[in-house]
C-alpha angles and dihedrals in degrees: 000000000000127000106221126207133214115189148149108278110244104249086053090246094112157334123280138204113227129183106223110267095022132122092205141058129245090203144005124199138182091230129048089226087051084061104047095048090051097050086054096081083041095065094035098053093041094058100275124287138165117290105204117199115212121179149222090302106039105269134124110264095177144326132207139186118237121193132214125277103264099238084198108045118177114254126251 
């Protein structure tokens, strides 16, 4: 499982998309919609995991838990 952030970038020119623990971004983006769609796949694809939203100022705007891809859907 991996945390995902999605914050301001540092210079003010995006948002980034930052696993938890991590100095760089995975990937930066002029929206903050762009971001958090993009983290998405991320989680999924990592395990699952929580995606917290911070805004322009540094708080926490929201956070959601995100589960793995089910590698075994029911049909239909």
């Amino acid at each position: 499982m991996a945390d995902y952030w999605v914050v301001e970038s540092k210079d003010g020119t995006g948002w980034s998309v930052r696993r938890a623990g991590s100095e760089r971004a995975s990937s930066v983006h002029d929206t903050q919609a762009q971001a958090i769609r993009a983290a998405h796949p991320l989680i999924r694809n990592s395990g699952g995991g929580e995606l917290v939203v911070h805004d322009r100022h540094g708080a926490i705007r929201q956070k959601d838990t995100i589960s793995k891809t089910d590698p075994y859907p029911p049909p239909g």
